[in-house]
C-alpha positions as CSV (number, residue, x, y, z in Angstrom):
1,X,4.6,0.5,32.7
2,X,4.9,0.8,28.9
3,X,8.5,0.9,29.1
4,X,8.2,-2.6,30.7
5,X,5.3,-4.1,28.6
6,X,7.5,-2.8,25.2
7,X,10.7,-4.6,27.0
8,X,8.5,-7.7,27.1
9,X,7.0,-7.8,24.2
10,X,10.8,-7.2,22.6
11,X,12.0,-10.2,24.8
12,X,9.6,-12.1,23.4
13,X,9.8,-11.9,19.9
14,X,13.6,-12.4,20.1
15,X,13.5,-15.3,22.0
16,X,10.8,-17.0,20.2
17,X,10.8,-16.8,16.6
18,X,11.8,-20.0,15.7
19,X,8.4,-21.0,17.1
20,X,6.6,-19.5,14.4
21,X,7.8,-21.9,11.9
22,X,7.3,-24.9,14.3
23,X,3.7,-23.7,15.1
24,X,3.0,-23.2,11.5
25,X,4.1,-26.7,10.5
26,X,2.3,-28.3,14.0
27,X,-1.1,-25.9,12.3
28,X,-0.6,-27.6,9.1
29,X,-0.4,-31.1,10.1
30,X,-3.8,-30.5,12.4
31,X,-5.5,-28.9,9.2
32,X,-8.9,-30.8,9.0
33,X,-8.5,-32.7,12.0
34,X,-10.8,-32.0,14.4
35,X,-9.5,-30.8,17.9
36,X,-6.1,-30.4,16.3
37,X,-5.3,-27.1,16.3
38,X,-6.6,-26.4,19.9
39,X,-4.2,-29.0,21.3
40,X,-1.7,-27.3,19.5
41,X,-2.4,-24.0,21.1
42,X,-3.0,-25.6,24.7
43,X,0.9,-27.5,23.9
44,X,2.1,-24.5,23.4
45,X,1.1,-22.5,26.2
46,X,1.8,-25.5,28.7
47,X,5.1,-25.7,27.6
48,X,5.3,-21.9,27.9
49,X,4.1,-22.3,31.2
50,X,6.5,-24.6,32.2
51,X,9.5,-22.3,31.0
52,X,7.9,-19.5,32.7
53,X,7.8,-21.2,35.8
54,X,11.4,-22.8,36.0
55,X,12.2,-19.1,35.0
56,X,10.4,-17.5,37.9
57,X,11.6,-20.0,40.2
58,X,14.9,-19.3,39.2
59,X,14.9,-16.2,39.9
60,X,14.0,-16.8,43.1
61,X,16.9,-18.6,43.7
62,X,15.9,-22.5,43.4
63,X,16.6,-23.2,39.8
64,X,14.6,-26.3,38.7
65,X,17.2,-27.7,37.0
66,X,21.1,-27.3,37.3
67,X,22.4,-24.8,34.3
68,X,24.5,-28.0,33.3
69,X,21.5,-30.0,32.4
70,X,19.2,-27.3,30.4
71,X,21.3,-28.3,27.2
72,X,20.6,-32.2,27.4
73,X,16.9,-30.8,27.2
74,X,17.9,-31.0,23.4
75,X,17.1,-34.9,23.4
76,X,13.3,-34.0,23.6
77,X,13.0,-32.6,19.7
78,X,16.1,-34.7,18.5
79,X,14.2,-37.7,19.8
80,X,10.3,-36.5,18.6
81,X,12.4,-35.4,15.1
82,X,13.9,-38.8,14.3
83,X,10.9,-40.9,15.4
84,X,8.4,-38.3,12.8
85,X,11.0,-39.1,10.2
86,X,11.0,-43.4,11.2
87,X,7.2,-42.6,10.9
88,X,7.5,-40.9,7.7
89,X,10.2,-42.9,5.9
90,X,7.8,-46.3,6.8
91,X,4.8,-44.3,5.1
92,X,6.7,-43.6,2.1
93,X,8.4,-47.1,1.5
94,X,4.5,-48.4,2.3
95,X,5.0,-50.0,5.5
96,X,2.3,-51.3,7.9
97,X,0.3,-47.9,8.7
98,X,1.2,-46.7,12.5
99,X,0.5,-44.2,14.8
100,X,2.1,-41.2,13.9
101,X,4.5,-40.6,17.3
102,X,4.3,-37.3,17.2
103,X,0.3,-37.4,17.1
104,X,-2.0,-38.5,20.1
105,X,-3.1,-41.9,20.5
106,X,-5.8,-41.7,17.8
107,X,-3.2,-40.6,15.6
108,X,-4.8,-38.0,14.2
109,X,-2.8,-34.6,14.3
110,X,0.4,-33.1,16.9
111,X,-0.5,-34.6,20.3
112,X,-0.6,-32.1,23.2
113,X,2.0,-33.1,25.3
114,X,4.7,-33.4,22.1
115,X,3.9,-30.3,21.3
116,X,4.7,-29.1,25.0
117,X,7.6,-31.0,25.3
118,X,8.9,-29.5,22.0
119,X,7.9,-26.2,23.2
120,X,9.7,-26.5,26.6
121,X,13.0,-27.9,24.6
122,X,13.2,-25.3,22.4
123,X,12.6,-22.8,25.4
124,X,15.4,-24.4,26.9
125,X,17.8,-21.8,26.5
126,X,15.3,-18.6,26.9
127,X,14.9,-19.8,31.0
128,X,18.8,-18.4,30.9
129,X,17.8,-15.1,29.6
130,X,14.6,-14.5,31.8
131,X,16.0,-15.4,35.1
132,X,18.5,-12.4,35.3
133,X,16.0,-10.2,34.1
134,X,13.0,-11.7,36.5
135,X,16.0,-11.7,39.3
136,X,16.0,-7.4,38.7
137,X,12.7,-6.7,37.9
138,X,11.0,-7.5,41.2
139,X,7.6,-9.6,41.8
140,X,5.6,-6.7,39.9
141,X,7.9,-7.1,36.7
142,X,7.6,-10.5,36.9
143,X,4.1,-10.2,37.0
144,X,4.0,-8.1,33.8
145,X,6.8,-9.9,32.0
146,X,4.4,-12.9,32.6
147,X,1.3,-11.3,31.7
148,X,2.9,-10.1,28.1
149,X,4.6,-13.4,27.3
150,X,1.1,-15.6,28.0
151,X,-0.6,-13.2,25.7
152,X,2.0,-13.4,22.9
153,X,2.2,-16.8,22.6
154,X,-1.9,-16.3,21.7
155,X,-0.3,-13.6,19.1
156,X,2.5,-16.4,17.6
157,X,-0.5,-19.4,17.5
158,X,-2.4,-17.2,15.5
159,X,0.0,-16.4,13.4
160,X,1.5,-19.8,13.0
161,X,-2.1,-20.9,12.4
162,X,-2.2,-17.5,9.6
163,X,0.9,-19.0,8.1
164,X,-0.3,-22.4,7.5
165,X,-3.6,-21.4,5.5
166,X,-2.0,-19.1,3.4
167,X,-2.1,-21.1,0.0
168,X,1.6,-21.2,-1.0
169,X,2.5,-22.0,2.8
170,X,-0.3,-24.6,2.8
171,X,0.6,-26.7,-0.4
172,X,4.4,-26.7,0.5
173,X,3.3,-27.8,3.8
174,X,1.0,-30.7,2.5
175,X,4.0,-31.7,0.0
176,X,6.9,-31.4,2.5
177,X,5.6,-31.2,5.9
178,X,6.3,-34.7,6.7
179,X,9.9,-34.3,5.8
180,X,10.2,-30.3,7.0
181,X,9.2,-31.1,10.9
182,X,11.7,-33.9,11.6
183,X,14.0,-31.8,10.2
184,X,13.3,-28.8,12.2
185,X,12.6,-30.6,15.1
186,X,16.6,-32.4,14.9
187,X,18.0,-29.2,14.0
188,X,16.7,-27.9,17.1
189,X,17.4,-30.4,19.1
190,X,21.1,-31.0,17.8
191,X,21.7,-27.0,18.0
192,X,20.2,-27.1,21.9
193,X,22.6,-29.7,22.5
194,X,25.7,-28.2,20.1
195,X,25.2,-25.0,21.9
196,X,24.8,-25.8,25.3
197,X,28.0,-28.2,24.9
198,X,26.1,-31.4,26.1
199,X,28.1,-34.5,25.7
200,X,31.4,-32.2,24.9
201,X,30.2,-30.8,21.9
């Protein structure tokens, strides 16, 4: 049982660390909004969830999506990147104030549902590396595999969240956050797609 919660928690971390920067930079753009931070947090784990779930259902035998498609999944942060940088860019050159599209409605901080979708993008690629491993470790693995990754994407908001308030991080965040998350969020997105060979890349 160790064993299996230490492979986990391994699995995890490899697979994931990119989202500690993205998490920090979502944390810093919800500092002093209210309700921003937990929509980050409940983002993130929905767009967990949903990589869990294509993963387990994978394994099972009924993939959710064809393996040929998981790279075009890209196009969700390319898209969410360029618009934050449109949004920026018009802020910068003083044009009519507009929602943020990255932000909800109220404009006020990441919305929940862009940080999911970024989440699941990014994740993309991780539902090829769980499925073989759900597919050998039986319904009580799965269970535990489950169980360790829900909990350590508490760990990574908390330490995204860490990462934001620390002074330095915070101040480079308030100078350049607006610039740094389109860019990370195109990077990703043109990497999922280079990688996964969408479009004959």
């Amino acid at each position: 049982m160790l064993g299996r919660i230490g492979q986990a928690a391994g699995m995890f971390a490899v697979t994931n660390i990119d989202d500690v920067l993205l998490l920090a930079l979502y944390f810093g753009r919800a500092a002093g909004e209210r309700g921003a931070a937990l929509r980050v947090v409940l983002g993130q784990y929905l767009g967990f969830a949903a990589i869990l779930a294509a993963a387990v259902v994978g394994a099972f035998g009924a993939g959710l999506l064809p393996e040929s498609a998981v790279p075009y999944l890209g196009l969700l942060p390319l898209v969410l990147g360029l618009r934050a940088g449109w949004s920026a860019w018009r802020e910068r050159r003083g044009g009519p104030e507009e929602a943020d599209p990255d932000g909800p409605p109220d404009g006020r901080g990441p919305a929940l549902l862009a940080v999911a979708a970024v989440t699941l993008a990014n994740g993309g690629d991780n539902i090829g590396v769980y499925v073989p491993v759900f597919a050998t470790v039986g319904a009580g693995g799965v269970v535990v595999f489950c169980a360790v990754f829900l909990l350590l994407v508490g760990v990574w908001c908390a330490l995204g969240r860490f990462l934001a308030g620390r002074a330095v991080v915070a101040l480079a965040l308030s100078r350049w956050g607006h610039v740094l998350l389109p860019v990370v969020l195109v990077g990703i997105g043109v990497l999922i797609l280079v990688e996964g060979g969408a479009f004959g890349l």
